[in-house]
Residue frames relative to the residue before (quaternion, step in Angstrom):
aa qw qx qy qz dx dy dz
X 1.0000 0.0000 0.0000 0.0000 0.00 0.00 0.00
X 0.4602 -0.6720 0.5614 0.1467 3.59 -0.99 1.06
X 0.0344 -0.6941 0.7122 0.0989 3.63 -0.33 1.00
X 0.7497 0.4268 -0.3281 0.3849 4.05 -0.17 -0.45
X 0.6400 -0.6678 0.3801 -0.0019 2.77 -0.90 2.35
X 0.2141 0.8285 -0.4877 -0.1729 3.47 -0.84 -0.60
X 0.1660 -0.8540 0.4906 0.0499 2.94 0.80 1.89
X 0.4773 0.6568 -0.5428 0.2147 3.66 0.35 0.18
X 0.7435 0.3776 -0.2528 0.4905 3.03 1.45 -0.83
X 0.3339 0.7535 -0.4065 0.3943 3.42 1.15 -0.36
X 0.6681 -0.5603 0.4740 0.1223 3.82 -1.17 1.18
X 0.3044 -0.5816 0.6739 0.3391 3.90 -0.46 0.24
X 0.3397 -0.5893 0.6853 0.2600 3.15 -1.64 0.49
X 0.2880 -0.6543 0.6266 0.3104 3.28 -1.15 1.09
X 0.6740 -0.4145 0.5196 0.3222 2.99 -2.54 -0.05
X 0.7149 -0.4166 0.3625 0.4288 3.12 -1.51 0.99
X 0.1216 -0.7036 0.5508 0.4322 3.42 -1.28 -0.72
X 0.7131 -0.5299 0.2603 0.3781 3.41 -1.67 0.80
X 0.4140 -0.6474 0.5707 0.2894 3.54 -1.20 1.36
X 0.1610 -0.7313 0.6612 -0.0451 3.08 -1.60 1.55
X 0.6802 0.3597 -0.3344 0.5442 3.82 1.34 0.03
X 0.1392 -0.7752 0.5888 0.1815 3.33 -1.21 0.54
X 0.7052 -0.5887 0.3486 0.1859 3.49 -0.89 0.60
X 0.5366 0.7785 -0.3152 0.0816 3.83 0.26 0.32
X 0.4546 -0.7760 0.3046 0.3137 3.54 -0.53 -0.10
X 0.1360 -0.7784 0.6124 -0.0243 3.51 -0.33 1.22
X 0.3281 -0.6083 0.6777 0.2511 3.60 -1.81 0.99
X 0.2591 0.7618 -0.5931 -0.0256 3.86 -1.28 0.38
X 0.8953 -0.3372 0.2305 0.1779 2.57 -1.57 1.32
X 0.2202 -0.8458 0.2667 0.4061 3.96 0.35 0.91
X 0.5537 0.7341 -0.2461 0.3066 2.84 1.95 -0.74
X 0.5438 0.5453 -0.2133 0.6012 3.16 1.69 -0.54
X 0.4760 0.4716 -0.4563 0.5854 3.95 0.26 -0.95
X 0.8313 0.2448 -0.2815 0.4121 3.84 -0.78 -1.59
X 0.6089 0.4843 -0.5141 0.3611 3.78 0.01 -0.27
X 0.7594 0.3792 -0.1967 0.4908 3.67 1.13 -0.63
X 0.2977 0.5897 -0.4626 0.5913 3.51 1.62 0.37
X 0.7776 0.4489 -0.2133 0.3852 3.31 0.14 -1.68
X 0.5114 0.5618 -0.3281 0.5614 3.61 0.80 -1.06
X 0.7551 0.4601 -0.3229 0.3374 3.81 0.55 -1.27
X 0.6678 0.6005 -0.2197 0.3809 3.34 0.92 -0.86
X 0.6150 0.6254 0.0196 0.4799 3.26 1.40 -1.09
X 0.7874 0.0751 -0.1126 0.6014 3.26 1.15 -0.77
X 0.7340 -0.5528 0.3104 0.2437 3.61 1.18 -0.12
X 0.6617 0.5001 -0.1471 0.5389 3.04 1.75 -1.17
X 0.5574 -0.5192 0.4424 0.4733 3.89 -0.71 0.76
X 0.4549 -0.4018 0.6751 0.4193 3.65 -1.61 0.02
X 0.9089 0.0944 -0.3909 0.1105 3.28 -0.70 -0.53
X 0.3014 0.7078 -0.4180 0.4832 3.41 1.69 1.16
X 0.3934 0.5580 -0.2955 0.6683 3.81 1.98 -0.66
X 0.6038 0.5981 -0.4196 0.3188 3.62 0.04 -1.51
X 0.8058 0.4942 -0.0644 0.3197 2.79 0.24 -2.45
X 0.6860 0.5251 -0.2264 0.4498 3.80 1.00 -1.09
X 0.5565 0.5206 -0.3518 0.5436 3.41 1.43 -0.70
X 0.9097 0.0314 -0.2394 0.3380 3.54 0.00 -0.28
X 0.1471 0.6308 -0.6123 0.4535 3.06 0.98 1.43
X 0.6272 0.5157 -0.2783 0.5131 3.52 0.71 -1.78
X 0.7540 0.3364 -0.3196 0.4649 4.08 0.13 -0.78
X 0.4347 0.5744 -0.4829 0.4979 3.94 1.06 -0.32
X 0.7997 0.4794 -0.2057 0.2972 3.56 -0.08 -1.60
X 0.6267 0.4024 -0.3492 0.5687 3.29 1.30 -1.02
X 0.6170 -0.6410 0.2057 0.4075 3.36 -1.28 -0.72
X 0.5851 -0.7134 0.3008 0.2414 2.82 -0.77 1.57
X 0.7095 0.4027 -0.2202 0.5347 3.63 0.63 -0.46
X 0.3202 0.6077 -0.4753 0.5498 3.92 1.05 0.62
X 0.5854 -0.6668 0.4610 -0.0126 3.39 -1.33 1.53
């Protein structure tokens, strides 16, 4: 086994990248939660990655609409 490195050739580690999600706790509806479980299973994508796109989509439209 080679113990001696050669970090010359070795990659730079890049920099982190900039945190864009914050952590928090939200109560929802179970009936909601499982429709986006389901949705999750089905398409592959986490639920709360569904969660997050859904109200992007309701940000963009108008947000102050009933």
């Amino acid at each position: 086994m080679n113990t001696n490195l050669d970090l010359t050739t070795m990659a730079p580690r890049s920099a982190r990248p900039v945190k864009r999600k914050t952590r928090i706790t939200i109560y929802l509806d179970d009936e909601v939660l499982s429709q986006f479980r389901s949705l999750s299973e089905k398409s592959g994508q986490g639920y709360q990655t569904l969660i997050n796109a859904a109200l992007r989509m309701r940000l963009h439209s108008d947000p102050l609409a009933a």
